[in-house]
N, C-alpha and C positions, 0 to 999 in steps of 0.2 A: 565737454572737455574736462571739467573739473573732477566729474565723478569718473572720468578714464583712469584721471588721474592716480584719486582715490585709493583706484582697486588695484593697480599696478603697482603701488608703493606697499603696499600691503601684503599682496603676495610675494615682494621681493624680503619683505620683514622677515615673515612667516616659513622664506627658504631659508635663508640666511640663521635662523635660529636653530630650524631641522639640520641642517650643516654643521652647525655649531654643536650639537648635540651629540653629531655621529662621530663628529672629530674627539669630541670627549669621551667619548664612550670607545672608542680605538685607543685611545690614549690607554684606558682606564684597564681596556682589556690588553693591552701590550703590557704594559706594566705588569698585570697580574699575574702572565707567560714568562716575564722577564723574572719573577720573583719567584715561580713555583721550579722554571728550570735551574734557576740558583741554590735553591732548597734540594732538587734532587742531587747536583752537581757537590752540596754537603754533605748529604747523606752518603752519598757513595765514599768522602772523604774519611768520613767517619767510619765506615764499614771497614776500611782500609785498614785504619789503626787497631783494627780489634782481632786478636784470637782466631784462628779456623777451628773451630769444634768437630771431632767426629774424625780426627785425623787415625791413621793406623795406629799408634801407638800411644795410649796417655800414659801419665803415671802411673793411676790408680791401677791399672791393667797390669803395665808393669811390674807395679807390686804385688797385686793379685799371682802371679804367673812365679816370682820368686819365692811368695810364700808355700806355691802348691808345691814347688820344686822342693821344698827343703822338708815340706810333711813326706813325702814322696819317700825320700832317701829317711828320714829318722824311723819309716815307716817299712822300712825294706833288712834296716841294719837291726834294729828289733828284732822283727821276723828272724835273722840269720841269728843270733845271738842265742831266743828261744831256741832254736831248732838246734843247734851246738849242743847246748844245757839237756838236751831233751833226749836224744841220742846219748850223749855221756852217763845223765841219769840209768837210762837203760843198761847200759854196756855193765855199769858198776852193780846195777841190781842183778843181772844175770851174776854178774863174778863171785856177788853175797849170798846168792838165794840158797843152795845146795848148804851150805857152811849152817846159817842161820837158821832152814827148816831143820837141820842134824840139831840144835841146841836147843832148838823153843817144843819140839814133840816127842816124846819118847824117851825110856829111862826106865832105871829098873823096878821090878817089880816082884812081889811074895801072893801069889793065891789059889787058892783052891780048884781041882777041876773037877770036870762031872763023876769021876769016878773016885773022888777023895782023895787025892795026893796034890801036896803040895807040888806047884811048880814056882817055876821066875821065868823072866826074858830069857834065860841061857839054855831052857829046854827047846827054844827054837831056832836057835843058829843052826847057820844051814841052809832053814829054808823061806823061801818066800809065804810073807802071812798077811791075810788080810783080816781085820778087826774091826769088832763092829760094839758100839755100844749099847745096848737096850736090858728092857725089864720083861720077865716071863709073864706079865700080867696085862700087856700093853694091849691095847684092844684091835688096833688096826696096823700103826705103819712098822712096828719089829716087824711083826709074819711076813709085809711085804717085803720089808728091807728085805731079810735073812733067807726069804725066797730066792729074791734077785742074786744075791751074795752065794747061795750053791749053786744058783744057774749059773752061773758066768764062769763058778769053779770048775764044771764040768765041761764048757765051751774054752777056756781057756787053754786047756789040754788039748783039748781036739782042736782047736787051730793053732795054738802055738807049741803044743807039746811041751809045756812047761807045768812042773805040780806047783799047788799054792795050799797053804793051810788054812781055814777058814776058822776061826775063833770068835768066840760069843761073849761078853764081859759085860756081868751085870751091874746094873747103878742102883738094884734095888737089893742090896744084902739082907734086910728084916725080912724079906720074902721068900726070896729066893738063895732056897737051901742048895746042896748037893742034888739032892733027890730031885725037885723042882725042876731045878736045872736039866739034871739026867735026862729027865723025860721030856722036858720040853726042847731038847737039842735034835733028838729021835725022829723030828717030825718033819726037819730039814734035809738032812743031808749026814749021810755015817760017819764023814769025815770032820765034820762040827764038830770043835770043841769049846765048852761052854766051862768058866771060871768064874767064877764067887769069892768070896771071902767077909773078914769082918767089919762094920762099917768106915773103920780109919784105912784097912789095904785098901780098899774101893776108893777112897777120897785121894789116897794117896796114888794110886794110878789115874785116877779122872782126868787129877794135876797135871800129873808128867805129861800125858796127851791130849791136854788142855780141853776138857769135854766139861760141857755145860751139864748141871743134871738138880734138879731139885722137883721134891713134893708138892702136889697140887689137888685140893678137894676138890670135887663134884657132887653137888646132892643128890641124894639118895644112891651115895655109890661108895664106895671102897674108894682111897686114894690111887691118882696118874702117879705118875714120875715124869715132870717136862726134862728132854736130853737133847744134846746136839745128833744129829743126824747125819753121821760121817762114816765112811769107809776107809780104813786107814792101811795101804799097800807100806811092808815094812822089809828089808831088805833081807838077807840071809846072815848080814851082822847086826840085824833087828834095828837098824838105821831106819828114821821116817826116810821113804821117798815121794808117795803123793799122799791126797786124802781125795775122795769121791763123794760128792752130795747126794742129797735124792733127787736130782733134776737126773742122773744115769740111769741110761735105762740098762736091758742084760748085757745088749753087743756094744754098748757105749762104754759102758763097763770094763768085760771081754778086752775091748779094742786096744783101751785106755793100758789097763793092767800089762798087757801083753809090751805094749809100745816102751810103755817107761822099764821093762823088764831089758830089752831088748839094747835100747840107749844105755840101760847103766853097766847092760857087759862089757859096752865097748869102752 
């Protein structure tokens, strides 16, 4: 009976402590449910009071979007102002050009021609002339120029039916005499005529038609003469009208001469 005793007091201990355990242990984990859903219950409070980020419109956007607006427009009115100026530029440079190419080329002039008489500018009123600058000594581009220059003289006729005078004007006076001249005009065209003079007429016509021209050695050779390389169309009151480079070729020429002929009857 004793030892029934014993074992039955024992195991009631031994429950009683397991019970006691699990009660603590519920306790322990209720609590920790009670605390963690308190904590989410803040956090959510917290969330509450803060900011939505990422909404349609912030400031910064805002301002972004006012500043492209106002580049936009200073960007536009610009543009309109240039383009105004730009236009007006033009309009007034058309109004100057005729007036100002009449005063910056051409003017009178005293020189010799192939057959030894003086002339000036007033032997050719009347009629339409074209002028060309070079030296009878020139190795390559004279002969082409003064090539192109009776070709175009005789195509200009034949399509426009219009006569033109073709004139030769040396920049090499020490060389190129009468005689020179004479003979080296001969080899172009019948209607060439080729003027000379002494080295101040030459400088003093260069002038008027504003033409580049000076000496240049090469060894073992007789001196160049560097020149501008112009075709100078001049009116029948020996008015500049245009000038032609050597980028023209005959019928560009031709084309050219014939056109401004045509514009300035009207």
């Amino acid at each position: 009976l004793c030892q029934r005793f014993l074992s039955s007091s024992a195991v009631n201990v031994s429950g009683e402590k397991s019970a006691t355990d699990s009660d603590h242990s519920a306790k322990d984990g209720s609590g920790q449910g009670k605390e963690s859903g308190g904590g989410e219950k803040q956090d959510q409070k917290n969330d509450a009071g803060k900011p939505v980020r990422g909404g349609p419109v912030s400031w910064l956007s805002f301002l972004l979007l006012v500043l492209t607006g106002a580049g936009l427009v200073f960007y536009y009115d610009r543009e309109k102002k240039r383009h105004i100026e730009e236009i007006r530029s033009n309009t007034e440079a058309v109004k100057q050009g005729p007036s100002v190419g009449k005063a910056a080329i051409g003017g009178p002039f005293r020189l010799i021609n192939h057959q030894g008489k003086h002339v000036t500018e007033k032997d050719f009123l009347g009629k339409w002339t074209l002028l060309y600058f070079g030296f009878t000594h020139c190795p390559d581009i004279c002969p082409d120029e003064l090539q192109k220059l009776a070709a175009a003289v005789d195509k200009i006729k034949e399509k426009g039916g219009i006569e033109t005078v073709p004139v030769f004007i040396s920049v090499d006076p020490e060389r190129d005499t009468v005689e020179q001249v004479g003979e080296y005009v001969k080899e172009f065209h019948p209607k060439l005529i080729g003027l000379t003079g002494s080295p101040d007429e030459i400088k003093n016509v260069a002038r008027a038609y504003r033409v580049y021209y000076m000496k240049t050695v090469e060894e073992d050779s007789d001196y160049l003469v560097d020149h501008s390389i112009v075709i100078y169309l001049m009116s029948p009151d020996m008015e500049f009208v245009k000038f032609f480079g050597k980028n023209n070729d005959v019928d560009s020429l031709a084309d050219g001469v014939i056109k401004e002929i045509k514009q300035y009857k009207k």
